[in-house]
BASERO-490983 format. One record per residue: residue number from 1; x, y, z of N, C-alpha, C, O, CB in turn. Coordinates in steps of 0.1 Angstrom, whole numbers. Glycine has a CB too. Example, Ala and Ser with C-alpha at 12.3 -4.5 7.8 and 13.67 -1.06 7.14 Angstrom:
// residues 2
PT; 1; 132; -57; 78; 123; -45; 78; 132; -33; 78; 142; -33; 85; 113; -45; 90
PT; 2; 128; -22; 71; 137; -11; 71; 129; 0; 79; 134; 11; 80; 141; -6; 57
//
This chain:
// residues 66
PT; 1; 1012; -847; 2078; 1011; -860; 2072; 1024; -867; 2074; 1035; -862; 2073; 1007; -860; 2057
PT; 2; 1022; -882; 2077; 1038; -887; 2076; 1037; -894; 2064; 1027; -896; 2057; 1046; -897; 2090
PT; 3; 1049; -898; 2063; 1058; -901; 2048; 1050; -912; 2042; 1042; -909; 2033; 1077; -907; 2048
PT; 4; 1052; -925; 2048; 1043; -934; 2043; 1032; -928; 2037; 1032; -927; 2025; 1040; -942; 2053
PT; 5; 1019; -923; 2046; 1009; -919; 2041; 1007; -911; 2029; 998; -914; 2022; 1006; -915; 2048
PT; 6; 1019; -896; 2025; 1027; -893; 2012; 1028; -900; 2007; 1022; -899; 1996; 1036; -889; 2010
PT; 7; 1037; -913; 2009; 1038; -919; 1993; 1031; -929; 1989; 1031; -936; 1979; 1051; -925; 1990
PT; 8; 1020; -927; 2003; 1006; -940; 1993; 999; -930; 1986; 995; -933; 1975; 992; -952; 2004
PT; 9; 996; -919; 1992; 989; -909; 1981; 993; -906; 1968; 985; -905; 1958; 990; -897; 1986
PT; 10; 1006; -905; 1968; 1018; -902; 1959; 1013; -911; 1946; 1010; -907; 1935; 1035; -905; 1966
PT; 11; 1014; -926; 1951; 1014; -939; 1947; 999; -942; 1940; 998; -946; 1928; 1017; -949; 1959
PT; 12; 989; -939; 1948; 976; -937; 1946; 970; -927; 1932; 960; -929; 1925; 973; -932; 1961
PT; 13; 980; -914; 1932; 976; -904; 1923; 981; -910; 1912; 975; -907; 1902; 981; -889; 1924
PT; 14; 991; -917; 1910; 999; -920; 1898; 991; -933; 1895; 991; -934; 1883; 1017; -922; 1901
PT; 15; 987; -941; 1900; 975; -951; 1895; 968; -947; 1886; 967; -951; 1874; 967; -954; 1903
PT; 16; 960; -937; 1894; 947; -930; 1888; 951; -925; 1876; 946; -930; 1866; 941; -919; 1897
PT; 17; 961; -914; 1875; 965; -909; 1861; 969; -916; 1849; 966; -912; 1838; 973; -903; 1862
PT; 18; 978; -931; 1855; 980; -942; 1844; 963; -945; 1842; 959; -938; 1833; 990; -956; 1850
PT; 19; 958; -950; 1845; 946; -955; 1847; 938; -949; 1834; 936; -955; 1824; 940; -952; 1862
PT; 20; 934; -932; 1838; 928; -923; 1831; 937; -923; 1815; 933; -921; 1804; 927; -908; 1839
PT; 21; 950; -925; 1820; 954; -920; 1801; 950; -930; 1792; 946; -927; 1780; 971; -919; 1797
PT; 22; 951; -944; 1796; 947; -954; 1789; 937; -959; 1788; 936; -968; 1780; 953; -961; 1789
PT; 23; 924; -953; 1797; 911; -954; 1789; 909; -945; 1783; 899; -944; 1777; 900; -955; 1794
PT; 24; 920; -931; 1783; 913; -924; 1770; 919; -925; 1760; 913; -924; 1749; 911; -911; 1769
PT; 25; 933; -929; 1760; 938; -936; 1745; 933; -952; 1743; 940; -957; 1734; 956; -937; 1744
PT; 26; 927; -958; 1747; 922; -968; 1742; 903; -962; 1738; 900; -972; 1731; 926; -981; 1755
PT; 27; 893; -954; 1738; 881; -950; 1740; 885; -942; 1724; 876; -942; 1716; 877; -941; 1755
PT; 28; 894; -937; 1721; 897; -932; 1709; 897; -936; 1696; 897; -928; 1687; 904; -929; 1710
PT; 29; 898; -950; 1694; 906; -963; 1691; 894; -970; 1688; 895; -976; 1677; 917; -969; 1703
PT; 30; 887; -970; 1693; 871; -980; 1695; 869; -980; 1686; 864; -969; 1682; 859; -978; 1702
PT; 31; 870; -993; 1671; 863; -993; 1663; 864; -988; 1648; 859; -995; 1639; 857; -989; 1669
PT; 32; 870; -975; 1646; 872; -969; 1640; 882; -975; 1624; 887; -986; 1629; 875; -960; 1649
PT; 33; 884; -974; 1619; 895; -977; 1611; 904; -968; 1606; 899; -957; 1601; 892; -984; 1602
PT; 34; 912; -970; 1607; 926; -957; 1606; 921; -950; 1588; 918; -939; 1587; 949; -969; 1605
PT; 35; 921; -958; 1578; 918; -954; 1569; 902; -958; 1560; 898; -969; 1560; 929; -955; 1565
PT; 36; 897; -950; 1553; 888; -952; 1545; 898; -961; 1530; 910; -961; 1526; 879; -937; 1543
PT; 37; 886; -968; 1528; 893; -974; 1511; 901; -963; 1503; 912; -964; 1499; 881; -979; 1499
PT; 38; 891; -952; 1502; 892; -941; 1493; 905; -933; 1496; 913; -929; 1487; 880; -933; 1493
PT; 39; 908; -929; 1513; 922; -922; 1518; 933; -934; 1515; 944; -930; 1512; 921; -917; 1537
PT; 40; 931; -945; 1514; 943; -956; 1514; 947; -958; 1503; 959; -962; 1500; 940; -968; 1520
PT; 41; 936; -956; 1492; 942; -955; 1478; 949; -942; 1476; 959; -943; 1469; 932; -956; 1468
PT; 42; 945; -931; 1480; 953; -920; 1473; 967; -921; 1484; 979; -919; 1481; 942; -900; 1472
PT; 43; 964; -923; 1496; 978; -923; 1501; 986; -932; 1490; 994; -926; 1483; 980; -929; 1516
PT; 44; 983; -945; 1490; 991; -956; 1478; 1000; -950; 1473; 1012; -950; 1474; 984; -962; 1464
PT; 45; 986; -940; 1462; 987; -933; 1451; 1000; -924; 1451; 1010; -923; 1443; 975; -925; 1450
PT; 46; 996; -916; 1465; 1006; -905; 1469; 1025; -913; 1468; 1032; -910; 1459; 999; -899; 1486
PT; 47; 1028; -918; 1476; 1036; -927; 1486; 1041; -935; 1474; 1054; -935; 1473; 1027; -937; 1500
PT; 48; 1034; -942; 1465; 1043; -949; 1461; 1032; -965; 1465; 1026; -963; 1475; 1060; -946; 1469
PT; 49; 1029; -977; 1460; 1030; -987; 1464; 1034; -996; 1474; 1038; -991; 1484; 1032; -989; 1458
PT; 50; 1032; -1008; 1472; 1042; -1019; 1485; 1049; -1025; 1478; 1059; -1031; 1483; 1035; -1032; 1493
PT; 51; 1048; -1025; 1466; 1056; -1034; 1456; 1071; -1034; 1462; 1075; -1023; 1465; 1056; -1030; 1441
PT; 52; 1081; -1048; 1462; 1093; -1044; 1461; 1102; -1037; 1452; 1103; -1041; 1441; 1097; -1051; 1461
PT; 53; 1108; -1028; 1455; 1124; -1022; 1448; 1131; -1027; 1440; 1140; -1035; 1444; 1134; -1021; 1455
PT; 54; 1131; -1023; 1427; 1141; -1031; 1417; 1158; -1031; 1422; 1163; -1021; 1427; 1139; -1022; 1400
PT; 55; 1162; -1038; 1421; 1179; -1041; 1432; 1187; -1031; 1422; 1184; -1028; 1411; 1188; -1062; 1432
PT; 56; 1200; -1026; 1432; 1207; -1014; 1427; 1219; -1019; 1418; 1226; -1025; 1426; 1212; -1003; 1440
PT; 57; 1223; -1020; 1407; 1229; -1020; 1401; 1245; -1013; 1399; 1248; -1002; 1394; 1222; -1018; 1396
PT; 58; 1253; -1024; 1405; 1273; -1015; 1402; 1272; -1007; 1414; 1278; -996; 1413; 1278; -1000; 1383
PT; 59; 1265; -1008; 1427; 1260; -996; 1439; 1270; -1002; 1448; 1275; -1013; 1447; 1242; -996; 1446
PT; 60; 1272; -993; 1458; 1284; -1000; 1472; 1274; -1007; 1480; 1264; -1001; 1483; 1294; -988; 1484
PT; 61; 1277; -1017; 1484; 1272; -1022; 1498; 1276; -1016; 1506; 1287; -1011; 1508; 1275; -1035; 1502
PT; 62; 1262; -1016; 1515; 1264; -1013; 1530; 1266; -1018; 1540; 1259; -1028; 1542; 1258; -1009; 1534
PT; 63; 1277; -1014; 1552; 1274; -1021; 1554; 1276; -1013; 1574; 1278; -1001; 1576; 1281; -1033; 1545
PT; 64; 1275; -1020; 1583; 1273; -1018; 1594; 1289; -1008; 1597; 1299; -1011; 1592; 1270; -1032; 1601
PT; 65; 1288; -997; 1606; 1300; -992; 1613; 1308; -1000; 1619; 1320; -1002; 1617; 1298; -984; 1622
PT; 66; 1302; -1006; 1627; 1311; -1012; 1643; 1318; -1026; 1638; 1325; -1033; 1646; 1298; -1016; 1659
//
């Protein structure tokens, strides 16, 4: 085989494989919802809320290294 012809094959396989991964991570995905009501409450539950953080009191600021 000469080279050209290699690297359209080359070029050609690596299509195909992009191609295949992201209809199967997208085919996975279809629809579904990450959580039920019931798992999203006890995570809440678990985790803690969304609510904001009461602010830290006499604490050091932080602040960047550089």
């Amino acid at each position: 085989m000469s080279r050209p012809v290699l690297i359209a094959l080359l070029l050609a396989v690596a299509a195909a494989s992009s191609a295949m991964t992201v209809l199967i991570v997208n085919s996975r995905n279809a629809g579904t919802p990450a959580f039920t009501e019931e798992q999203r409450a006890v995570r809440e539950k678990f985790f803690g809320s969304d609510k904001e953080l009461p602010p830290i009191k006499e604490g050091q600021e932080m602040r960047p290294r550089w």
